[in-house]
DRENKE-242692 format. One record per residue (C-alpha): chain; x, y, z. Coordinates in nm, 3 decimals. Layout:
residues N
A/X/Y/Z
...
//
This chain:
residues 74
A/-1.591/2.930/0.724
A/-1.446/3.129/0.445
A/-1.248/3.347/0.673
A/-1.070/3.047/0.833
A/-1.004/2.913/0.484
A/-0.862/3.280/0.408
A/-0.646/3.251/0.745
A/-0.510/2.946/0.633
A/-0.377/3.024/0.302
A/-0.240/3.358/0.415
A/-0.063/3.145/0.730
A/0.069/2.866/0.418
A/0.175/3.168/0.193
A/0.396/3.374/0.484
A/0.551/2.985/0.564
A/0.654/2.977/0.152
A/0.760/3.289/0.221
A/0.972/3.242/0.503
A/1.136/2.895/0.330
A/1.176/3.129/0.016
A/1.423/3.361/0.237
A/1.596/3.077/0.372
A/1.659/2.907/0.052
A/1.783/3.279/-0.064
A/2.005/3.382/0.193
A/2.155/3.021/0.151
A/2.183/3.099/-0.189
A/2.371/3.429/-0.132
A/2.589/3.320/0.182
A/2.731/3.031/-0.097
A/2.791/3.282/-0.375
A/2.999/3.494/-0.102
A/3.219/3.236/-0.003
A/3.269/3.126/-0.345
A/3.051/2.817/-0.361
A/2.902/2.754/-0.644
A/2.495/2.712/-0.558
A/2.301/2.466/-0.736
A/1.965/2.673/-0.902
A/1.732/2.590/-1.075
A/1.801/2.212/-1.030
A/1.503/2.026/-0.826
A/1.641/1.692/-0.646
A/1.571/1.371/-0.799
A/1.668/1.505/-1.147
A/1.864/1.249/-1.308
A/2.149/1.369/-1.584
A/2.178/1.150/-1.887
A/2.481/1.090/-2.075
A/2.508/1.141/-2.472
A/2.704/0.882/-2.517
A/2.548/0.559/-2.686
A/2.384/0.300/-2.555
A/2.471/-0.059/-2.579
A/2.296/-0.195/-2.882
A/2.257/-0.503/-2.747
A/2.011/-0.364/-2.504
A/1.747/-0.306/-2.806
A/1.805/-0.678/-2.930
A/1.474/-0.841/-2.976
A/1.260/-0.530/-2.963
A/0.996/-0.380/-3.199
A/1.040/-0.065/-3.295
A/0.751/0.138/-3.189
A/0.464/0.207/-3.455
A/0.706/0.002/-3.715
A/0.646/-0.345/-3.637
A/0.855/-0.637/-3.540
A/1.248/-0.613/-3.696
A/1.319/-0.803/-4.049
A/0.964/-0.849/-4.142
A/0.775/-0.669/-4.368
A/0.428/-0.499/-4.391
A/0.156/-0.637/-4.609
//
C-alpha cells in the first residue's frame, strides 16, 4: 500500500507542478505586454481603508477588557 500512497503524491506534486508553470508563464506573458500581474495577492483578500470609522458605529459598546463606558471600577 505504501507504494500506491507514494504514486499518489508524486502524481499530486507533478499536477502543482504543472499549475505552478501555468500560473508562471501567465505571469511572464503579462509582464511582456505590459500588464501589470497581481503577486503575491491570494483572492478573497479584502483591502481596508485608513480612513476613520464612523464613531457612531462604537456607540453603546464596552470596550474590551475595560468595562462598560462612563462607569467606574471598584
Amino acid at each position: 500500500m505504501a507504494l500506491q500512497d507514494d504514486l499518489t503524491e508524486v502524481k499530486r506534486n507533478l499536477e502543482e507542478l504543472a499549475r505552478s508553470i501555468i500560473r508562471l508563464e501567465q505571469t511572464l506573458t503579462q509582464q511582456r505586454e505590459g500588464t501589470p500581474a497581481a503577486v503575491g495577492r491570494p483572492e478573497g483578500l479584502v483591502t481596508i481603508s485608513d480612513d476613520p470609522y464612523d464613531s457612531s458605529l462604537w456607540i453603546d459598546t464596552d470596550d474590551e477588557g475595560l468595562g462598560a463606558r462612563g462607569r467606574r471600577a471598584p
